[in-house]
N, C-alpha and C positions, 0 to 999 in steps of 0.2 A: 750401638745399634747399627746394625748392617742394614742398607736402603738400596731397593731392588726398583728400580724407574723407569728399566730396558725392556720391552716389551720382546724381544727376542730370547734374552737372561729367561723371563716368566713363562712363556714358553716352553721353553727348552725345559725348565724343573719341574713342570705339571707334571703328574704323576708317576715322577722318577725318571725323567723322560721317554716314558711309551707315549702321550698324546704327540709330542713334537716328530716318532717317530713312524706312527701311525698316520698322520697327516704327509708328511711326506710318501711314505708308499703309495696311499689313497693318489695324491698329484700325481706320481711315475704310472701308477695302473691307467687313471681315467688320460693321462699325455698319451700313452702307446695304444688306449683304445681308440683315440681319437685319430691318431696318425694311419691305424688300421682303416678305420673308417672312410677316412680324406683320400687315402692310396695312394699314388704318385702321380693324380692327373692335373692337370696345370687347372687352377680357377678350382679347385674341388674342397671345400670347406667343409670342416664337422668340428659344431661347437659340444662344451661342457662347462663343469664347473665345479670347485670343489670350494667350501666353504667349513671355516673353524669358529664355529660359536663359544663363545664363552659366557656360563652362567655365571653371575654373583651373588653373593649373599651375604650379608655383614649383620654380623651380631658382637654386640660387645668388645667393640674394639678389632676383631679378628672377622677373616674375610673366609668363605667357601668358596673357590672354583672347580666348575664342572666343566668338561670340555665335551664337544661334540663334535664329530666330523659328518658332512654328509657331501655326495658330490652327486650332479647328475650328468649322465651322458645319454647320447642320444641313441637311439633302438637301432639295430642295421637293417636298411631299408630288405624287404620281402618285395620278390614277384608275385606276380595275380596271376591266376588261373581263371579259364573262361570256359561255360558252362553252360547247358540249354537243362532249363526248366523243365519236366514234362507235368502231362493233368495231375496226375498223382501225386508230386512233390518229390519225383525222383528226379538225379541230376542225370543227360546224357552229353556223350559226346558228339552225336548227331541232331542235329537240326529234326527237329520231332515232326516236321509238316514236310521234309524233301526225302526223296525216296532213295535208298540205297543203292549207286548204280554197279557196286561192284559185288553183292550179295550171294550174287547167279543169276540164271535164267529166271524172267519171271512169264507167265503166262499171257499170250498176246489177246488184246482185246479182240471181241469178235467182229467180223465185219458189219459195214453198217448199208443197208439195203437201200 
């Protein structure tokens, strides 16, 4: 009877070795997303994670494994854009209450008596 103890050996034989080598790509993808993320600035951190669950299930003696990979990384930060409201619920680029001073000529108010 051959005895299997080495949790790397189990691994490694999950299904013919695609989980062991699926999990490794998954780590090299989410390492280089992360490094992308972090950049080359000094102090600039970007966490992840990659995690291999393993299902059991024992019936009669004999064992099922199911392997699962899942990993999260973080989203790459997006800029804001800034925007004035108008009554309508349209967006503008101008301030809706300050007057446009490069429009043209606008008509002078009339004199006041």
């Amino acid at each position: 009877m051959r005895r299997i103890r080495d949790a790397q050996t189990i691994i490694g034989m999950l299904e013919g070795g695609e989980v062991a080598q699926a999990f490794a790509s998954e780590l090299t993808e989410t390492l280089a997303k992360l490094k992308e993320l972090a950049g080359d600035r000094p102090k600039s951190k970007a966490k992840g994670s990659v995690t291999l669950k393993l299902s059991l299930e024992v019936e009669a003696g004999a064992v099922t494994i199911v392997a699962d990979i899942d990993s999260k990384r973080p989203k790459p930060q997006r800029g804001s854009s800034f925007y004035w409201v108008t009554d309508d619920g349209a967006l503008s680029t101008e301030h809706p209450q300050q007057t446009d001073m490069f429009a043209g000529p606008r008509a002078a108010a009339p004199p006041s008596a």
